[in-house]
C-alpha positions as CSV (number, residue, x, y, z in Angstrom):
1,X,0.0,0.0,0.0
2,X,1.1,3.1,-1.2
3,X,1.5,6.3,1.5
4,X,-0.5,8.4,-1.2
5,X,-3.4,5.8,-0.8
6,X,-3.7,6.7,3.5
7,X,-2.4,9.8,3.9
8,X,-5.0,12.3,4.8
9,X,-3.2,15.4,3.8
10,X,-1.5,15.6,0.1
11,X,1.4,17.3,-0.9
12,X,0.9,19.6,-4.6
13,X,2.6,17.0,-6.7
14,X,0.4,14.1,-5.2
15,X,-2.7,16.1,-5.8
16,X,-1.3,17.0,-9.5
17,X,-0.1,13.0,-10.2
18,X,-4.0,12.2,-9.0
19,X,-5.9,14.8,-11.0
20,X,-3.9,14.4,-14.0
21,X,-3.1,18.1,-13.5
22,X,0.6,20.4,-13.7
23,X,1.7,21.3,-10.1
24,X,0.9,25.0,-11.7
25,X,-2.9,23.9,-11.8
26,X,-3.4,22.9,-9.0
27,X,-1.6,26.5,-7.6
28,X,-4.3,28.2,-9.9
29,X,-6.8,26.4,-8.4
30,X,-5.9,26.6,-4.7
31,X,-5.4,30.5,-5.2
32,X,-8.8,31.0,-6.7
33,X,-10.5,29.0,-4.0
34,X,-11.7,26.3,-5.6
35,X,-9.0,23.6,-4.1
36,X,-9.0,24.3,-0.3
37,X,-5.4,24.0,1.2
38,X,-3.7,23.9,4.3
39,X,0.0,25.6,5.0
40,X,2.2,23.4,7.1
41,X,5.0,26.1,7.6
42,X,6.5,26.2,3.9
43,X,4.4,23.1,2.5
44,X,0.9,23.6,1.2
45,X,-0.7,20.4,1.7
46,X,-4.5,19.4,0.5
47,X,-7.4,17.0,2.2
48,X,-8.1,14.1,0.4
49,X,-11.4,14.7,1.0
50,X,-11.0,18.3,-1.3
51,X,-8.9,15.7,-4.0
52,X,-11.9,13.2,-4.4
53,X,-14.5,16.6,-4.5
54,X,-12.9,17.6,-7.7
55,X,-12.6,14.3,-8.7
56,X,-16.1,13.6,-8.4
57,X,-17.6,17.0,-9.4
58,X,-15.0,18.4,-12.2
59,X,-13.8,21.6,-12.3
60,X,-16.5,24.6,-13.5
61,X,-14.8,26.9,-16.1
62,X,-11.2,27.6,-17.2
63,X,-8.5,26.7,-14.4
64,X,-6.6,29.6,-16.1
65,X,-7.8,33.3,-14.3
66,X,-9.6,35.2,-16.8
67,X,-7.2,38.7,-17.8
């Protein structure tokens, strides 16, 4: 069993491996608020719980801010 398969908190490369997503996406979507996040000192680290949410609902729109 993997640690990415238990771990309650994910690190922005886990959450970009799972999604199928560049780290940079997931930034965009953590600073528009539609990827909740938690900041561990330095690391930003993501529920699992947010991870499946996308995963089951998709993402609304462009993950790219509008100019």
């Amino acid at each position: 069993m993997n640690i990415e398969e238990t771990a309650i908190l994910l690190s922005r490369k886990a959450v970009s491996k799972l999604l199928s997503l560049t780290p940079r996406s997931v930034d965009l979507l953590i600073a528009d608020g539609r990827l909740k996040s938690t900041r561990f000192g330095r690391r930003v680290l993501i529920r699992r719980s947010e991870v499946e949410r996308i995963a089951l609902d998709g993402i609304e729109g462009s993950i790219w801010p509008s100019k």
